[in-house]
C-alpha positions as MATLAB code, in Angstrom:
seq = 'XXXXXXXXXXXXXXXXXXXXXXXXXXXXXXXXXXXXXXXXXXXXXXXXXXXXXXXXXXXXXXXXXXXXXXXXXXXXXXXXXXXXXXXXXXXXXXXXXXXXXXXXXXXXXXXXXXXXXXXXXXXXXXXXXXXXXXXXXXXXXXXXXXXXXXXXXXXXXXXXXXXXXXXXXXXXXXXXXXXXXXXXXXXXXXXXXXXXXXXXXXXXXXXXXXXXXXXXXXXXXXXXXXXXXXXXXXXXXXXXXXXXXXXXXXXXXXXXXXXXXXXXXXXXXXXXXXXXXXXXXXXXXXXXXXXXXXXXXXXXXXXXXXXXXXXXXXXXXXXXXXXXXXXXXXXXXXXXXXXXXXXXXXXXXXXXXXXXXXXXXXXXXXXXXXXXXXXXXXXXXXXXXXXXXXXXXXXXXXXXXXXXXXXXXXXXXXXXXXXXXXXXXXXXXXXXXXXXXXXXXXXXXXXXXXXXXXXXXXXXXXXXXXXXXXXXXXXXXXXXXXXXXXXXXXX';
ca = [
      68.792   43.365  188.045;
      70.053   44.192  191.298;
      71.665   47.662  191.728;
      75.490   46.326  192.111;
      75.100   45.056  188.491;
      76.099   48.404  187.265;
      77.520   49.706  190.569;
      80.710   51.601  191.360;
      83.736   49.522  192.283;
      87.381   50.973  192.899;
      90.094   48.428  193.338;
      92.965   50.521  193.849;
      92.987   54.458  194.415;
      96.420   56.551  194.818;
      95.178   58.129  198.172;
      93.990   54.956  199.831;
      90.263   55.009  199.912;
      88.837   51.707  200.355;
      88.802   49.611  198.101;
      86.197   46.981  196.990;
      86.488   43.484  198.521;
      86.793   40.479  196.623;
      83.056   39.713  197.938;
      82.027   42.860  196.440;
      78.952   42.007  194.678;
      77.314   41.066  198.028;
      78.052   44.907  199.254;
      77.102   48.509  198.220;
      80.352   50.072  197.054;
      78.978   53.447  196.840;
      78.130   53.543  200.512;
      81.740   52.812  201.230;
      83.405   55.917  199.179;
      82.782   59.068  199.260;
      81.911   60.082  195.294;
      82.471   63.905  196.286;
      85.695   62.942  197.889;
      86.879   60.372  194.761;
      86.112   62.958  192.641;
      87.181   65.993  193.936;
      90.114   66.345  191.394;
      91.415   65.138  188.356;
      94.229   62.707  190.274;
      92.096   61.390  192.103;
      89.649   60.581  189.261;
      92.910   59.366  187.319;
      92.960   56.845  190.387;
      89.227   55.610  189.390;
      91.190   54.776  185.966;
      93.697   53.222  187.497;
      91.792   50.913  190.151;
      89.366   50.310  186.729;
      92.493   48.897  185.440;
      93.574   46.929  188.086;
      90.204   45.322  188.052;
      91.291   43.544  184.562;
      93.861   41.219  186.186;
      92.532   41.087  190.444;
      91.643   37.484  191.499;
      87.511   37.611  192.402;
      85.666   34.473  193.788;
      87.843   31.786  192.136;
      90.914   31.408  190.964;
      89.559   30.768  187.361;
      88.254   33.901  187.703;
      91.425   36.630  187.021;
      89.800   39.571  185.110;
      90.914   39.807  181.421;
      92.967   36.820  181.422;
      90.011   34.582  182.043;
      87.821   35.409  178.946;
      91.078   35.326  176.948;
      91.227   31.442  178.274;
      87.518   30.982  177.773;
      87.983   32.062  173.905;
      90.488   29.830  173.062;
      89.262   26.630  175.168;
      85.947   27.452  173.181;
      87.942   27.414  169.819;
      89.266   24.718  167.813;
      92.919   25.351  167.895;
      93.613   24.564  172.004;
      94.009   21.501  172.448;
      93.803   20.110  176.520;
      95.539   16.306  176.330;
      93.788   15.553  179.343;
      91.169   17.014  181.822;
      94.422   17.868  184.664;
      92.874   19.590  187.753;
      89.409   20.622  185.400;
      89.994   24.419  185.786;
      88.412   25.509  182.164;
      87.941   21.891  180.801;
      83.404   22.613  181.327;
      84.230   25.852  179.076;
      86.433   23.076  176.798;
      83.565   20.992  176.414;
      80.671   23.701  175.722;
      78.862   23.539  178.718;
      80.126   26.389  181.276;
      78.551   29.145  178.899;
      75.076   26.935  178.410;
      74.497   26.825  181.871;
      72.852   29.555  183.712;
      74.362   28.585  186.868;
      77.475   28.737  186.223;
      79.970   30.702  188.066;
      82.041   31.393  185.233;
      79.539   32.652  183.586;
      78.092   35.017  185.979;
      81.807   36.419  186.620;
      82.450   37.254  183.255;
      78.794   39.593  182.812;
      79.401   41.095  186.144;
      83.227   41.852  185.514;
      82.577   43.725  182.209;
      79.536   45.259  183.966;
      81.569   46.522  186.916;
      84.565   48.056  184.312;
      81.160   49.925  182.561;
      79.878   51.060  186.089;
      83.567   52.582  186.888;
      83.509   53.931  183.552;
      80.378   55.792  183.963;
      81.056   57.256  187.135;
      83.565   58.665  186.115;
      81.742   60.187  183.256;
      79.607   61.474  185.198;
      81.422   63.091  187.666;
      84.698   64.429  185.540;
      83.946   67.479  184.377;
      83.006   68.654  188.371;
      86.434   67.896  189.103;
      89.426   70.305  189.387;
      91.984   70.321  186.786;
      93.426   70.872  183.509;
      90.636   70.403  180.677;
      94.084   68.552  179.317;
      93.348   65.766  182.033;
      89.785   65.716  182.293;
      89.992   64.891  178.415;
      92.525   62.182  178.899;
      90.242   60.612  181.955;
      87.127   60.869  179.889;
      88.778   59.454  176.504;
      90.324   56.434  178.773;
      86.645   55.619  180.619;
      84.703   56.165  177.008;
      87.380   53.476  175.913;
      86.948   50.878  178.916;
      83.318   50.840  178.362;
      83.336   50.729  174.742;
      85.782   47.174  175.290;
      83.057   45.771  177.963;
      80.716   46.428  175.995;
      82.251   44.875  172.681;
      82.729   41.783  174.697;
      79.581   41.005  176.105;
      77.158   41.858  172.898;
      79.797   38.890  171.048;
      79.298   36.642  173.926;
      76.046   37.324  174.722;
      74.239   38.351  171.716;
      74.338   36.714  168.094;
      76.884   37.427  165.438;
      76.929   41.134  164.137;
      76.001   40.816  159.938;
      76.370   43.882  158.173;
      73.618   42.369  155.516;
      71.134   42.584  157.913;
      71.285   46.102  159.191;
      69.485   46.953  161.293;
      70.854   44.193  163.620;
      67.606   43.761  165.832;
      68.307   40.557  167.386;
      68.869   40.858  171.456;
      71.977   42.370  172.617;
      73.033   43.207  176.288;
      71.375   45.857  178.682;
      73.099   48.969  177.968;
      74.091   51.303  180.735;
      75.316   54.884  180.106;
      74.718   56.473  183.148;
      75.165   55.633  186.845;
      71.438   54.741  186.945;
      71.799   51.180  188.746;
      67.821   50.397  187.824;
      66.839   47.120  185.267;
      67.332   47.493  182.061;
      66.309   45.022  178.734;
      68.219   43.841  176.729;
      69.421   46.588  173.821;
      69.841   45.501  169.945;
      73.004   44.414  168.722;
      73.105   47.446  166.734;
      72.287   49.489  169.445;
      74.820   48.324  171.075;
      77.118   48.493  168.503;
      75.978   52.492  167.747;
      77.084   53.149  171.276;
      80.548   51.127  171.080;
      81.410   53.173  167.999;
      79.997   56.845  169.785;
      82.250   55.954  172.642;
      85.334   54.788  170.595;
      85.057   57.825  168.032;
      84.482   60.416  171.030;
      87.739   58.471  172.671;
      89.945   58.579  169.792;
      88.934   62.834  169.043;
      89.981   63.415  172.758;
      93.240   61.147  172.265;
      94.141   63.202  168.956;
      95.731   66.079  170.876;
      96.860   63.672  174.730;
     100.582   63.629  175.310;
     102.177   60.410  175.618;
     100.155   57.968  178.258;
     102.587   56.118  181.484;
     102.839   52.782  180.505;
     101.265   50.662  178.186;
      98.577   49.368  180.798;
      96.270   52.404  179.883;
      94.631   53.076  176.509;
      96.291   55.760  173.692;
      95.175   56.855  170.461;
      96.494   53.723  169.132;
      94.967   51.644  171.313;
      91.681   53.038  170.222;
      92.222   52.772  166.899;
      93.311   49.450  167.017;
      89.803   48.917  168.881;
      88.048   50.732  166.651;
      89.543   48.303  164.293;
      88.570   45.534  165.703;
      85.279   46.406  166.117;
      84.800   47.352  162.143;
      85.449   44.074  161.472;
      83.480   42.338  163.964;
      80.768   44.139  161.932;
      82.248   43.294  158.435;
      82.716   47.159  158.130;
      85.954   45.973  156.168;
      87.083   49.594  154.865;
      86.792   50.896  158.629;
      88.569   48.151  159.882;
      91.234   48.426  157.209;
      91.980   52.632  157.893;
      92.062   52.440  161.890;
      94.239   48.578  161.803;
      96.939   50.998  159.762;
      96.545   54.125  161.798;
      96.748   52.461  165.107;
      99.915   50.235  164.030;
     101.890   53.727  163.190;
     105.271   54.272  165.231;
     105.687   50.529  166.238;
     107.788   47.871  164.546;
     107.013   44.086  164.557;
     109.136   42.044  167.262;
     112.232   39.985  165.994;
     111.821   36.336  165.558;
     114.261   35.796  168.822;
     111.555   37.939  171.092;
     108.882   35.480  169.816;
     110.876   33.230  171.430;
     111.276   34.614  174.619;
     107.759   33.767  176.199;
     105.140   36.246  175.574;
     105.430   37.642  179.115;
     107.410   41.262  179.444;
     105.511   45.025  178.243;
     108.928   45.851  176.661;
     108.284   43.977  173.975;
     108.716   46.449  170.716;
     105.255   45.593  169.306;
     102.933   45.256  172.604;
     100.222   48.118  172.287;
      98.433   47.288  175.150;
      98.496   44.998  178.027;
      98.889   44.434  182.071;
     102.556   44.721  183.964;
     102.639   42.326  186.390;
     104.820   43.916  189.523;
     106.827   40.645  190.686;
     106.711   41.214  194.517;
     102.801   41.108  193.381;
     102.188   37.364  193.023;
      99.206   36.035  191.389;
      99.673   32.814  192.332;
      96.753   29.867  190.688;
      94.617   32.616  189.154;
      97.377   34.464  186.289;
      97.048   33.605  183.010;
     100.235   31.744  183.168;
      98.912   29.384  185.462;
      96.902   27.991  183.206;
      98.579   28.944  179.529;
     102.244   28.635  180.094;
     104.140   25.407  179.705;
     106.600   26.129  183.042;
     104.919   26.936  186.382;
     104.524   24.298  188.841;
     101.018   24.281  189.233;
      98.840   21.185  188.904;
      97.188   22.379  185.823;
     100.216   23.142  183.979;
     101.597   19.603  185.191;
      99.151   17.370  184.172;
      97.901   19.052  181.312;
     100.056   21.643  179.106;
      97.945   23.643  176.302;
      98.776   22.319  173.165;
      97.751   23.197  169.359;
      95.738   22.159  167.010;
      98.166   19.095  164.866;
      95.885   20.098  161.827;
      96.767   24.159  161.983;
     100.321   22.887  163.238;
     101.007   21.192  159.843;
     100.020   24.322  157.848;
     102.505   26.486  159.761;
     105.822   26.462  157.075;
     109.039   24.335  158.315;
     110.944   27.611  158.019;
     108.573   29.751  160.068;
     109.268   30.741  163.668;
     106.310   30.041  165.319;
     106.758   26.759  164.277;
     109.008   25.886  166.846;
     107.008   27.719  169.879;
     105.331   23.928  170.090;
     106.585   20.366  170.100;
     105.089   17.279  168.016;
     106.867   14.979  169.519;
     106.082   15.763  173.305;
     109.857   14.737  173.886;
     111.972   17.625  173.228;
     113.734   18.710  176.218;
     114.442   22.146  174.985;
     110.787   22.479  176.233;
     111.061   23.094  179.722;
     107.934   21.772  181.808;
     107.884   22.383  185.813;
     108.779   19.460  188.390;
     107.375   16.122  187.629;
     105.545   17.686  184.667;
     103.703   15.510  181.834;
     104.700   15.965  178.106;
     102.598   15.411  175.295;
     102.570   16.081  171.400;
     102.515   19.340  170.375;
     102.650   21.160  173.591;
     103.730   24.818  173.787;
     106.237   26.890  174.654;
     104.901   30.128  174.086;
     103.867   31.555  177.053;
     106.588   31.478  179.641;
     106.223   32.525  183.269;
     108.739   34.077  185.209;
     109.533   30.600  186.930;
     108.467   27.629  188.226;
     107.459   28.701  191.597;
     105.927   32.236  190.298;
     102.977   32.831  188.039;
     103.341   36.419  187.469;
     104.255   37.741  183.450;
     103.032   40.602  181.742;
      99.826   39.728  179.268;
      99.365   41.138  176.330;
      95.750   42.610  174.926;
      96.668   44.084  171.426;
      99.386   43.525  169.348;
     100.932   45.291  165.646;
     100.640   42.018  164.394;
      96.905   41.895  165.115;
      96.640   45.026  163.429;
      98.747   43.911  160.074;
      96.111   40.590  159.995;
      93.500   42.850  160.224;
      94.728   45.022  157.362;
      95.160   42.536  155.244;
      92.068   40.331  156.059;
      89.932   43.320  155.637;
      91.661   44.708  152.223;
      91.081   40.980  150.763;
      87.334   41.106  151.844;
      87.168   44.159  149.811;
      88.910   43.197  147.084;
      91.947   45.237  147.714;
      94.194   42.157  146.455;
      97.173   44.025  146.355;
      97.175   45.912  149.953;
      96.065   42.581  151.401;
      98.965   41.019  149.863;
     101.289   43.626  151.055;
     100.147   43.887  154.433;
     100.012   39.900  154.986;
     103.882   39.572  153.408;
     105.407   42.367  156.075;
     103.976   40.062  159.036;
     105.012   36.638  157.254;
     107.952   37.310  156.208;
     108.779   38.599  159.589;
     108.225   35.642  161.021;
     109.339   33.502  158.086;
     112.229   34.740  155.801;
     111.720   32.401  153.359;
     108.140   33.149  152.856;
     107.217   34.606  149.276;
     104.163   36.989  148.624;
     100.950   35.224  148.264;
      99.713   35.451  144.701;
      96.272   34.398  146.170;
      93.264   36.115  145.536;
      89.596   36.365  146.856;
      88.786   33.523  149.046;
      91.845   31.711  149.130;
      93.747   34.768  150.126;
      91.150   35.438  152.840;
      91.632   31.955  153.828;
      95.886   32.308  153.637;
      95.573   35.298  156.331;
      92.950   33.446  158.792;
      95.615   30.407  158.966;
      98.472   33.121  159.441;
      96.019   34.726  162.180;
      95.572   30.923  164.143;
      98.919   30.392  164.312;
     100.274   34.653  165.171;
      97.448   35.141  168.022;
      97.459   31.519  169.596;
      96.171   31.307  173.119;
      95.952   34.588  173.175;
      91.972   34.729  173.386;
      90.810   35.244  169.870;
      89.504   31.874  167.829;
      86.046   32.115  169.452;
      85.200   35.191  168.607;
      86.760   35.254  165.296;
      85.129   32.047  164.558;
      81.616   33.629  165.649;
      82.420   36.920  163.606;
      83.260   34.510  160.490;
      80.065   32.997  160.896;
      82.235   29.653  160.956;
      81.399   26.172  162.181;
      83.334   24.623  165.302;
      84.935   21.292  164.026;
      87.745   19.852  166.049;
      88.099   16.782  163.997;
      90.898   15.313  162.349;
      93.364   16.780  164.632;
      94.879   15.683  168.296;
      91.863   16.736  170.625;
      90.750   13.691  172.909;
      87.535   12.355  172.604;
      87.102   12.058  176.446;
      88.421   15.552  177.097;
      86.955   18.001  174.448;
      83.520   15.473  174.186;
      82.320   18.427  171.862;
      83.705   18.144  167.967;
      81.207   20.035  165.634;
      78.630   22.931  166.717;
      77.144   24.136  163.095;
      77.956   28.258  162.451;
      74.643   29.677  163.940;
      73.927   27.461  166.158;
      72.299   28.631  169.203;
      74.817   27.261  171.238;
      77.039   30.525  170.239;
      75.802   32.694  172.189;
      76.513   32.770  175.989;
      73.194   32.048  178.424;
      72.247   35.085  180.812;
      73.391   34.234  184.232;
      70.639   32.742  185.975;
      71.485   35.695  188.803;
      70.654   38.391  186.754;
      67.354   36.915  185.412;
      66.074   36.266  188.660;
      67.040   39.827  189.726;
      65.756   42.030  186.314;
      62.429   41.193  185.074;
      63.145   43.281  182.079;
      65.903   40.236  180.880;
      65.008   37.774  178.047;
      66.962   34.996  178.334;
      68.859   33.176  175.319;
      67.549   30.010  173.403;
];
């Protein structure tokens, strides 16, 4: 592995120190910034943070390639509930059809491992070099609890892309994980377990969450809180069907906020103001993202050549289980004709396009995107409480996000599988595009089958991949096993 794998990248800094280039992976960042100087102090260490952040939604070598929003597009076009009516300009339509991940060449593969790997490398500089900076232990705390959080994400990404499915009957979890990097040490590594991994997502996360107890309130919603990282925490648990955990930190984490009204569902999924947003990037509007934002691709309204030729649509089978009376409902359109669905100049239609992600026109791509919502954290309440057997909670906790959304919605009277099942269909059709059917079908242990529905032969070309499949997990980038001779590649 060569050493920038795990190198030290800053992207933006408050004092102006330069800043890694967008060819950055062909340089040495260290030798351009002065650690001594970075880290001198606690603000400019909370800069390292920041510029860490900023790294989630830069542009690198494509424009398929925009941080964050990227793998959220790669876990949906991977799902079964996307549905692309045509190829348009082909941005995403490989990862569509199954084969950007099984191909070691592949560019978007390679981004995505050396993205997360550069957030981890950030993340461990800074915890190495934090407590040597001047300050308030108050702030050091807050810096180390945000960088223990940043690395516990990467790494919760890449061992559920990378590695196979977590399954809490088979603890220890020995099959192959990702290299895992604590320190600044930029030398090969192997592959760790998935539970190793896992042990060191959970050491980071509980460590993060103990020195987020006591934090004042954070800037912006951009950064990680204490609910943030219990909401992670969260989602972790039940990535490892650790159901109980999952169900405790989805409730802590959703304290203080309230569930959006049915009109700001309707407003386009684009603004940090949103009551229920936990987490998520503000997009500064003089800052224009142009062809590589998430709503050049997802929305239904800016003019770009993707969005024109080939608006996201859902899945007609998990559009017919949505109820008549429910709001999402009417965030797509079966007929592809309604003109209260605005599309940009010249801009196809087709049957049961979307609506829900909005940008801020047709000539600019920028929106806020949102990473964690209270309404993830009510499905994961209730999904976890029905796993257990916790009928009642899970009932509870489903109705307050249903009948939210849908006023005529009565409390399910379901139990054991069929109420699991009730609160997966309620999840497809709350978290749409907004990156989670791959890994929750993965987690589930579920099969991919696109049949029966709208998606186009030509276009998707891949229906059915059985649940455990090899074809789940993502390939190493053919980079990194030329460069680490400690890597074993997938099947």
């Amino acid at each position: 592995m060569k050493k920038y794998i795990y190198s030290f990248c800053v992207a933006v800094i408050a004092m102006g120190l330069s800043s890694c280039k967008k060819s950055y992976l062909e340089t040495a960042p260290t030798d351009q910034i002065n650690q001594d100087v970075v880290f001198s102090n606690t603000t400019n260490a909370a800069g390292v943070i920041n510029g860490t952040y900023r790294l989630m939604y830069s542009q690198y070598s494509n424009q398929d390639e925009g941080g964050e929003s990227s793998v959220m597009i790669d876990a949906d076009m991977l799902g079964d509930d996307l549905v692309n009516p045509t190829v348009g300009n082909n941005w995403f339509i490989t990862t569509y059809q199954w084969t950007m991940h099984r191909t070691v060449n592949s560019t978007q593969d390679y981004f995505v491992y050396r993205y997360y790997y550069r957030l981890i490398g950030n993340a461990n500089a800074v915890l190495a070099q934090i407590d040597k900076a001047t300050g308030t232990d108050a702030d050091k705390n807050v810096i180390k609890a945000e960088a223990l959080s940043i690395r516990a994400y990467s790494y919760f990404r890449l061992v559920q892309l990378y590695g196979k499915r977590y399954d809490a009957k088979a603890k220890p979890n020995t099959q192959l994980g990702v290299p895992l990097v604590v320190t600044t040490s930029t030398d090969p590594q192997p592959r760790a377990t998935a539970e190793d991994v896992y042990s060191q997502i959970n050491k980071d996360l509980d460590a993060s969450i103990a020195f987020l107890t006591t934090a004042k309130a954070r800037a912006n919603k951009s950064h990680f809180d204490l609910s943030v990282a219990q909401g992670l925490k969260a989602r972790v648990a039940l990535a490892q069907q650790d159901y109980a955990t999952a169900a405790t930190f989805a409730a802590q984490a959703r304290t203080g906020y309230t569930l959006m009204s049915n009109a700001d569902y309707l407003t386009g999924f684009n603004s940090l103001a949103n009551s229920e947003w936990m987490w998520g990037i503000s997009q500064i509007s003089d800052q224009t993202t142009y062809f590589y934002s998430f709503f050049a691709y997802m929305s239904v309204n800016f003019n770009s050549t993707n969005i024109r030729t080939d608006p996201k649509s859902i899945n007609s089978a998990l559009y017919n289980q949505i109820s008549a009376t429910d709001v999402r409902k009417t965030v797509w359109d079966p007929t592809g004709a309604n003109a209260a669905y605005p599309v940009p100049p010249s801009g196809s239609r087709f049957p049961y396009m979307n609506r829900k992600f909005l940008a801020n026109s047709a000539g600019n791509s920028y929106g806020d995107l949102v990473f964690m919502r209270v309404s993830e954290m009510y499905l994961i309440e209730a999904e976890a409480n029905a796993q257990l057997g916790n009928t009642a909670a899970a009932q509870t906790a489903l109705f307050t996000l249903a009948n939210k959304r849908d006023a005529s919605y009565v409390k399910s009277t379901k139990t054991g599988t069929d109420l699991v099942n009730e609160i997966l269909i309620q999840r497809r059709a709350e978290l749409w595009g907004e990156g989670f059917r791959f890994f929750d079908l993965k987690r589930l242990n579920l099969p991919l089958n696109r049949n029966g529905a709208n998606h186009v032969a030509t276009v998707a070309k891949i229906f059915d991949i059985p649940a455990g499949d090899p074809q789940w997990q993502w390939l190493i980038p053919q980079n990194e096993v030329n460069a680490n001779n400690k890597i074993v590649q997938n099947p």
